[in-house]
VOKETI-72655 format. One record per residue (C-alpha): x, z, y; residue number from 1. Coordinates in steps of 0.2 Angstrom, whole numbers, plus 5000, padded with zeros to 4 digits. Each point is the difference from the previous one (the first is absolute). Last residue first. Layout:
BEGIN
<atom xx="X" zz="Z" yy="Y" seq="NUM"/>
...
//
This chain:
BEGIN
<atom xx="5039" zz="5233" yy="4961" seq="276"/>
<atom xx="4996" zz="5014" yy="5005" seq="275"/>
<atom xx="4983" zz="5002" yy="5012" seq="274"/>
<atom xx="5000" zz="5002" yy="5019" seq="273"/>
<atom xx="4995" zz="5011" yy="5014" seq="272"/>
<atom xx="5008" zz="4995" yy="5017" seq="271"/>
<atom xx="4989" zz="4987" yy="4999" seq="270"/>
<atom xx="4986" zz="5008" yy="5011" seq="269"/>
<atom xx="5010" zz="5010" yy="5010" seq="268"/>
<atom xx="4994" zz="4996" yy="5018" seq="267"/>
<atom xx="4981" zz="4999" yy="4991" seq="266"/>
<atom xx="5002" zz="5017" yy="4994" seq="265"/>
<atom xx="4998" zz="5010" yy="5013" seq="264"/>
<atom xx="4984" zz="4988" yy="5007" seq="263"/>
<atom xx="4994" zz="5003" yy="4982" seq="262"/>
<atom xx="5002" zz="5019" yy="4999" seq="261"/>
<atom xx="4992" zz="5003" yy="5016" seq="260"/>
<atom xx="4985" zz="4988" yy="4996" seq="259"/>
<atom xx="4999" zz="5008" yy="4983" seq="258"/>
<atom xx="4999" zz="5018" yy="5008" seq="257"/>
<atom xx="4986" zz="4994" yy="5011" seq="256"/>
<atom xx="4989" zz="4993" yy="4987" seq="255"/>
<atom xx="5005" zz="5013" yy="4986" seq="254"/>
<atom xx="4992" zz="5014" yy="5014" seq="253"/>
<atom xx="4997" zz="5016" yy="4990" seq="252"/>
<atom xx="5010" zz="4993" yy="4983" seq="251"/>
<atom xx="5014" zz="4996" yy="5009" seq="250"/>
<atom xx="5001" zz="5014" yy="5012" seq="249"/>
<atom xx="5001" zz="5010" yy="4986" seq="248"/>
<atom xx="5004" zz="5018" yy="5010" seq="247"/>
<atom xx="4986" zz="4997" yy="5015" seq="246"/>
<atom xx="4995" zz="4984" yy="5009" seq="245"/>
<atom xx="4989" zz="5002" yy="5016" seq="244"/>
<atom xx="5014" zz="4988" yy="5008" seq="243"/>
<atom xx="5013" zz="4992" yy="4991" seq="242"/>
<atom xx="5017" zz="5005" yy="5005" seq="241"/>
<atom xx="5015" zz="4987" yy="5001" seq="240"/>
<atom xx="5018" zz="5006" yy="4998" seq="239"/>
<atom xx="5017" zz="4987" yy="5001" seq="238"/>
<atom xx="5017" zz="5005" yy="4992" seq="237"/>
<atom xx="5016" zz="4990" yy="5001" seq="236"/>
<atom xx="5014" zz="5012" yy="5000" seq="235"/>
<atom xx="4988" zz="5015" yy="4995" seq="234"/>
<atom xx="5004" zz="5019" yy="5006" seq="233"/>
<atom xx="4993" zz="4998" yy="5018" seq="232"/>
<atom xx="4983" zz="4993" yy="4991" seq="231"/>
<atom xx="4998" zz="5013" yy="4987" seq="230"/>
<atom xx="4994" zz="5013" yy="5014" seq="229"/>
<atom xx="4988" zz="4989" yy="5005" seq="228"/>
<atom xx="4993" zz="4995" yy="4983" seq="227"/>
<atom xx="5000" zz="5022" yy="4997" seq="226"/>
<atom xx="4991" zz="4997" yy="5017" seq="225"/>
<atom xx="4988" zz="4989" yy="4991" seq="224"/>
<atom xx="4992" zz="5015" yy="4990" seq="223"/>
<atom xx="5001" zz="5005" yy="4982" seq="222"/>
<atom xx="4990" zz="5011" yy="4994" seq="221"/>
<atom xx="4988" zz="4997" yy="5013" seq="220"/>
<atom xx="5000" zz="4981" yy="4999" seq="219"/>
<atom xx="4988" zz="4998" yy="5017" seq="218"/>
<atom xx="5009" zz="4985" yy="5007" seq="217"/>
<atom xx="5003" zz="4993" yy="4984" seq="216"/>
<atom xx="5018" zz="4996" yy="4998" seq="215"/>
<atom xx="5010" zz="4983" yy="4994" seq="214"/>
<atom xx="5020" zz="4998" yy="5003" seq="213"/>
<atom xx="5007" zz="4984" yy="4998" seq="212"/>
<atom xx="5018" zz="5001" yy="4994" seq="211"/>
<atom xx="5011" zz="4985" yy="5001" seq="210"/>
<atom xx="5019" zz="5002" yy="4992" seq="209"/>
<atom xx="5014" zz="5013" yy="5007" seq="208"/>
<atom xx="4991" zz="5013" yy="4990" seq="207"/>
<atom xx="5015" zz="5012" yy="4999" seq="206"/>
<atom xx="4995" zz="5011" yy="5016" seq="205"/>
<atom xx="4983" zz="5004" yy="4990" seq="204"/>
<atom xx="5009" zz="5006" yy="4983" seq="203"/>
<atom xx="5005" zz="5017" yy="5012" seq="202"/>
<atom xx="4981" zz="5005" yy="5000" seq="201"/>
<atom xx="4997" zz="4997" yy="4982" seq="200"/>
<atom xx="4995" zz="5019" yy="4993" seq="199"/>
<atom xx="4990" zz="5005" yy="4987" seq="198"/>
<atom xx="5002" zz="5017" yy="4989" seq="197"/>
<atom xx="4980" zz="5004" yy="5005" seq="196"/>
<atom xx="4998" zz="4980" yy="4995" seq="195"/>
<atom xx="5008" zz="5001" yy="4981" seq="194"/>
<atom xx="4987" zz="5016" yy="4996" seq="193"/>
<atom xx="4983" zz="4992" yy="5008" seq="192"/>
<atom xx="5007" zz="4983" yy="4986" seq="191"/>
<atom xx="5002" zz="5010" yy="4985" seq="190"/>
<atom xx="4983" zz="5008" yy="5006" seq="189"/>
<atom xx="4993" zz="4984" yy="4999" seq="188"/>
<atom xx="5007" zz="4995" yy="4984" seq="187"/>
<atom xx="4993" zz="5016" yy="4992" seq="186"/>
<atom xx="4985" zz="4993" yy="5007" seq="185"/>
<atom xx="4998" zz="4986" yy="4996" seq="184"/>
<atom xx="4990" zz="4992" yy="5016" seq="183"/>
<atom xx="4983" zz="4992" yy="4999" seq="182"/>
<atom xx="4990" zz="5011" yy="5008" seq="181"/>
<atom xx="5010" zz="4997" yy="5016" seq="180"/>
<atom xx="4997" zz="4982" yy="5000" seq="179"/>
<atom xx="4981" zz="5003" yy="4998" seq="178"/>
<atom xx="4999" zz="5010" yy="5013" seq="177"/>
<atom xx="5009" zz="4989" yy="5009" seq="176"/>
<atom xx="4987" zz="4982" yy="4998" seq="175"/>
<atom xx="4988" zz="5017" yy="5003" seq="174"/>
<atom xx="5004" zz="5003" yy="5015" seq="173"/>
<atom xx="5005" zz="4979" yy="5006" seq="172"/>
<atom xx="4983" zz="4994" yy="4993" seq="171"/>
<atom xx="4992" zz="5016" yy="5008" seq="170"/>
<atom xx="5005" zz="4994" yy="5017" seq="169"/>
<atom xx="5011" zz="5010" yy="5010" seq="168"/>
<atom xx="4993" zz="5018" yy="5008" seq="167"/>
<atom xx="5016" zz="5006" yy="5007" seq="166"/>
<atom xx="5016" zz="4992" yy="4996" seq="165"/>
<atom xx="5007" zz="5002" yy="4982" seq="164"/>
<atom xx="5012" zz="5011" yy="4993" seq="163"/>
<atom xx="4996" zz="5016" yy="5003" seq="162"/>
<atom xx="4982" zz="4997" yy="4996" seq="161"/>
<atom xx="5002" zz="4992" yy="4983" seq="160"/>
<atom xx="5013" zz="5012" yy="4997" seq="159"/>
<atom xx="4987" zz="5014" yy="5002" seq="158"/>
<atom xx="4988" zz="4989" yy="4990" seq="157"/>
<atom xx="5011" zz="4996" yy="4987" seq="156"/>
<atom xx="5005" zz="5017" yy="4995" seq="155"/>
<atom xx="4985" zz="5005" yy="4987" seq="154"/>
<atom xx="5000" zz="4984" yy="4994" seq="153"/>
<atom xx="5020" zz="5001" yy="4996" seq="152"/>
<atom xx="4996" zz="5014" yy="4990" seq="151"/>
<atom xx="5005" zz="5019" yy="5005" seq="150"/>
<atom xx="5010" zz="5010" yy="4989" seq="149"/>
<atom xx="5011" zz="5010" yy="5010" seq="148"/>
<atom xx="5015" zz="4988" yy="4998" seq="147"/>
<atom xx="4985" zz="4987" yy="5006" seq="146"/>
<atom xx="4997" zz="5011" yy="5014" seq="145"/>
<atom xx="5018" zz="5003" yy="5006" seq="144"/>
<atom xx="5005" zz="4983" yy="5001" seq="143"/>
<atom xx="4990" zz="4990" yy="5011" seq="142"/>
<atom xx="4990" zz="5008" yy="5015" seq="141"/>
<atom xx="5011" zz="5015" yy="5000" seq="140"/>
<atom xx="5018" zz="4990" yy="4998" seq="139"/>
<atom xx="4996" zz="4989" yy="5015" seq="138"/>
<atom xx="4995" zz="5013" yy="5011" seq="137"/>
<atom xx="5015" zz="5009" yy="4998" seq="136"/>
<atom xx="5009" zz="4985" yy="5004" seq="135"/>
<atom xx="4990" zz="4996" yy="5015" seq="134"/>
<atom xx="5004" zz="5017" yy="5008" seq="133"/>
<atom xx="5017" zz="5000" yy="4996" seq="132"/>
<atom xx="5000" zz="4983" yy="5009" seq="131"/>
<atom xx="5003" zz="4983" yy="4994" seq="130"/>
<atom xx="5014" zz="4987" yy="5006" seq="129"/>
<atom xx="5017" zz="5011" yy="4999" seq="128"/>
<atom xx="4997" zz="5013" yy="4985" seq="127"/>
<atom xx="4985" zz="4991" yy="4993" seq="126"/>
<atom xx="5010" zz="4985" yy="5000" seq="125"/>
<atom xx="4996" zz="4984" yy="5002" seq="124"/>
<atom xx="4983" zz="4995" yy="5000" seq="123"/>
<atom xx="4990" zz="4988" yy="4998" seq="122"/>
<atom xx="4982" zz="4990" yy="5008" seq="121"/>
<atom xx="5007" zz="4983" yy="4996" seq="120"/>
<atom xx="5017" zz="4992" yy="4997" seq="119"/>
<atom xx="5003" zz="4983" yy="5000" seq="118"/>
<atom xx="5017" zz="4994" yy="4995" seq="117"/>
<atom xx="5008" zz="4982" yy="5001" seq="116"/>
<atom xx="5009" zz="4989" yy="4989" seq="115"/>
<atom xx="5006" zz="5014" yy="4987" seq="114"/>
<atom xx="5010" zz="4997" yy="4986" seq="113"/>
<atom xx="5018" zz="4999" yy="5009" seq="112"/>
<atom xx="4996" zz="5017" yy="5005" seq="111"/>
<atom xx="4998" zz="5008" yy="4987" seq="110"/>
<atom xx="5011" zz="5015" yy="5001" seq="109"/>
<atom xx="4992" zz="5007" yy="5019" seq="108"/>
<atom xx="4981" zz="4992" yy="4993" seq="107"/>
<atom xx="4997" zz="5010" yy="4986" seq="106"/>
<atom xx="4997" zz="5017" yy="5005" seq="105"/>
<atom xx="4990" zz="4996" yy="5014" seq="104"/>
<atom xx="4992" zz="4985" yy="4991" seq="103"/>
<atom xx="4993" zz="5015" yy="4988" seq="102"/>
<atom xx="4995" zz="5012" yy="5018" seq="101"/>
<atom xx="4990" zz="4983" yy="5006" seq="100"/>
<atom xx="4992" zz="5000" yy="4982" seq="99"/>
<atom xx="4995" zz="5017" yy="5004" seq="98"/>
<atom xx="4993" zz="4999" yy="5016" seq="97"/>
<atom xx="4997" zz="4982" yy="5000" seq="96"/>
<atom xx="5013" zz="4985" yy="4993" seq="95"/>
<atom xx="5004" zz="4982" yy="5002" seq="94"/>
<atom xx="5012" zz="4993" yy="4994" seq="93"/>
<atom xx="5005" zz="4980" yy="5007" seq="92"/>
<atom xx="5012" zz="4995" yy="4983" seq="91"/>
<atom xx="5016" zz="4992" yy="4997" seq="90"/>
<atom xx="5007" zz="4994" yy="4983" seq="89"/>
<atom xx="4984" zz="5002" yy="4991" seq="88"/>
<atom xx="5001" zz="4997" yy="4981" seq="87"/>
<atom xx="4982" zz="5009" yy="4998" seq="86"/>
<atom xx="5009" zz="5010" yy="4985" seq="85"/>
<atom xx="5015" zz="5003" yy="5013" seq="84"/>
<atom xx="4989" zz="5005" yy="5014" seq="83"/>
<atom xx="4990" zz="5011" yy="4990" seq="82"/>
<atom xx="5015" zz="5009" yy="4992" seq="81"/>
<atom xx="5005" zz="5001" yy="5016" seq="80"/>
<atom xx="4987" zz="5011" yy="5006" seq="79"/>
<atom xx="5001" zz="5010" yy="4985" seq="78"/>
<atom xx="5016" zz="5005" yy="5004" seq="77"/>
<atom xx="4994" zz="5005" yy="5019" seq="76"/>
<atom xx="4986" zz="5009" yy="4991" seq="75"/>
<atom xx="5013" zz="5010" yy="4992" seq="74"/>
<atom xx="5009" zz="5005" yy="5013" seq="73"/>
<atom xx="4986" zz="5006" yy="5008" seq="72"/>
<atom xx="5002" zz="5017" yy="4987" seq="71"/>
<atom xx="4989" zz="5003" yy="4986" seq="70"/>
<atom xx="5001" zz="5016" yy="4988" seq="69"/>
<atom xx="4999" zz="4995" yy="4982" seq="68"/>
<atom xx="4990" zz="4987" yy="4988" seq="67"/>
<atom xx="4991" zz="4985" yy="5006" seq="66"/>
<atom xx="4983" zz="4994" yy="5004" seq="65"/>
<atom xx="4996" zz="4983" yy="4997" seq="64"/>
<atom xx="4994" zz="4986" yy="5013" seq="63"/>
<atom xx="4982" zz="4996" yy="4999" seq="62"/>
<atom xx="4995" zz="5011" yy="5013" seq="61"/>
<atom xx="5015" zz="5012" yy="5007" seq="60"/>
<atom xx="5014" zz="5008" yy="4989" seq="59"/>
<atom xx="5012" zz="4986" yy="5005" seq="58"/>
<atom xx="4997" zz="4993" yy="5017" seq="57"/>
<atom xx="4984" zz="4987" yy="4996" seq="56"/>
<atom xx="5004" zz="4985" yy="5008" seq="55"/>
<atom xx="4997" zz="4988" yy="5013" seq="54"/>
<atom xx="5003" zz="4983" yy="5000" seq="53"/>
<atom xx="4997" zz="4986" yy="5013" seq="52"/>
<atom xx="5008" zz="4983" yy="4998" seq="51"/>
<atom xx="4997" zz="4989" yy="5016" seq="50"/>
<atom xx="4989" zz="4993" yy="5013" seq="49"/>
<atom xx="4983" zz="4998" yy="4989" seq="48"/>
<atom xx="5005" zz="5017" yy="4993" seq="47"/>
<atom xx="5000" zz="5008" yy="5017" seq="46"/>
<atom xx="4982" zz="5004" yy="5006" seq="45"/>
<atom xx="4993" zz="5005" yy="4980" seq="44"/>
<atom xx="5018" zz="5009" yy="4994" seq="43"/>
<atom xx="4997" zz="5010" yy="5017" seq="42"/>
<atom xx="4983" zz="5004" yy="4998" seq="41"/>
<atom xx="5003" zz="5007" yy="4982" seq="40"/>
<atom xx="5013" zz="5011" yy="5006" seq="39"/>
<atom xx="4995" zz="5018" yy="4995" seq="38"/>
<atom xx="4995" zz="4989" yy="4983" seq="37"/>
<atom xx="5019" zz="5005" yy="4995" seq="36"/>
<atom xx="4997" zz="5018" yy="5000" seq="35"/>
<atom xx="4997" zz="5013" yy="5011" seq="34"/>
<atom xx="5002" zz="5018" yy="5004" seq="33"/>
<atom xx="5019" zz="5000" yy="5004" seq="32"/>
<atom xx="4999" zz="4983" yy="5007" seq="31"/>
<atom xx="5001" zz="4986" yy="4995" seq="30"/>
<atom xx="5016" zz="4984" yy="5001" seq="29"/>
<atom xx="4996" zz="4983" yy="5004" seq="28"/>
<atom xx="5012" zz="4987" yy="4998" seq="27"/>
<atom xx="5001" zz="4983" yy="5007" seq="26"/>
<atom xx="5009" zz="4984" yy="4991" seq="25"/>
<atom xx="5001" zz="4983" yy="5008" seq="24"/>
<atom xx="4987" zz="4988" yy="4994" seq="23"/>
<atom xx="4986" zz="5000" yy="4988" seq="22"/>
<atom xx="4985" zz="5011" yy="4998" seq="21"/>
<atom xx="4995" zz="5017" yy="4991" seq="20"/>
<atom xx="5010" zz="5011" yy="4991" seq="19"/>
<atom xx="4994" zz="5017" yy="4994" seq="18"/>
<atom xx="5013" zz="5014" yy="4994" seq="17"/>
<atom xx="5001" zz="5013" yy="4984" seq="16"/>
<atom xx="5018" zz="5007" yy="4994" seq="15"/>
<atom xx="5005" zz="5006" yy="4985" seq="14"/>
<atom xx="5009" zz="5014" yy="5000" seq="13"/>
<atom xx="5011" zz="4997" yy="4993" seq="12"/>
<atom xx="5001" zz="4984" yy="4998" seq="11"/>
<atom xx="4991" zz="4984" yy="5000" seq="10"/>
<atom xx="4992" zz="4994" yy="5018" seq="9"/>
<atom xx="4982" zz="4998" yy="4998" seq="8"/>
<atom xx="4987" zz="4986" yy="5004" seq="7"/>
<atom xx="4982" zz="4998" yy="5011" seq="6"/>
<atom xx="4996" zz="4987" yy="5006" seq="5"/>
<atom xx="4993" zz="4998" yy="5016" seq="4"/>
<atom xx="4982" zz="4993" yy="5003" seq="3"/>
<atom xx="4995" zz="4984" yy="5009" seq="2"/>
<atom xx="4990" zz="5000" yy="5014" seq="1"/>
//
């Protein structure tokens, strides 16, 4: 299998992504706790059928950190900056947790950028699609230890365990644990602040493209139902669950979620295309 390069996109900050393959361009956008290897098994499956890419959102593996408070918007700019570098005219995005909360944001003003959407194991909204209870819950696992000077060692088997199903392989823990050790922190805690403001829930009514929605069926941060609930709000939505899969349901099963994501994208296939 050939191995993805690996470029930037100039700026500030600068930007890291892997590309791997030819044909129409796919995105792949992290998670809160990941990094651009979170979609290695994706970039493998679908770069012999198009152009897969997935970054580093800025402040996250190789990309740079940045100065000041962080709010989604600027994740959406960067978004496009990637586009624009890459010199995509339309591109299938694809994004978990918080890259689905990114493609959120980005989506309603972007449209004519976007050939289809697939969102995976995402929220909303605290205030509409998670509860008080899974707020609160959210803040105490991640937040408030490391602002009371706790390491991201010290954390990453409690989020490890929320995160995941029970008892998955080692390869897929520690393929996690790792991730998580990985984050900048300062970054990270940018990026905790920008998500307990976060709320998309009327951006769903304005995605009037495709929108595959992915969940594992035992996600307990985010569960399908939140999929569910999305469904009335999207014009042309769509929710497959994967069974025995918890929060990255990409990572637990890559061979299920690839076969969803490529019978999604199969019917949009040249939808994405290149300038030019």
């Amino acid at each position: 299998m050939r191995e993805p390069i690996h470029r930037y996109v100039p700026g500030q900050p600068r930007l890291s992504f892997d590309r791997l393959g030819d044909g129409p361009p796919v995105v792949f956008l992290h998670g809160i706790g990941g990094n651009r290897f979170q979609w290695r098994n994706q970039l493998e499956a679908f770069g012999n059928r198009f152009t897969a890419i997935s970054w580093d959102a800025r402040g996250y593996g190789a990309s740079d950190d940045y100065k000041g408070e962080l709010s989604f918007v600027d994740f959406s700019a960067d978004l496009l900056r990637l586009l624009d570098h890459l010199n995509v005219d339309k591109a299938h995005l694809v994004g978990l947790s918080m890259g689905a909360r990114i493609l959120l944001d980005f989506a309603p003003d972007n449209l004519s950028r976007i050939a289809t959407l697939t969102l995976c194991d995402f929220f909303y909204g605290f205030d509409e699609s998670l509860t008080d209870e899974k707020r609160e819950e959210f803040i105490t696992l991640r937040q408030k230890p490391l602002l009371e000077g706790k390491t991201l060692t010290d954390l990453a088997p409690a989020l490890v365990a929320s995160l995941l199903a029970p008892n998955p392989p080692a390869a897929v823990r520690q393929r996690l644990i790792t991730s998580i050790e990985a984050l900048h922190v300062d970054s990270y805690l940018k990026t905790l602040a920008a998500t307990l403001r976060y709320n998309r829930s009327a951006a769903l009514s304005r995605l009037t493209l495709p929108v595959q929605m992915i969940y594992g069926a035992l996600d307990r941060l985010t569960p399908p139902s939140i999929g569910e609930g999305a469904l009335g709000k999207l014009p042309d939505g769509r929710l497959a669950v994967i069974p025995g899969a918890g929060h990255l349901s990409n990572i637990e099963d890559p061979a299920a979620f690839n076969d969803i994501l490529a019978g999604f994208l199969k019917d949009h296939r040249d939808s994405a295309c290149w300038r030019g």
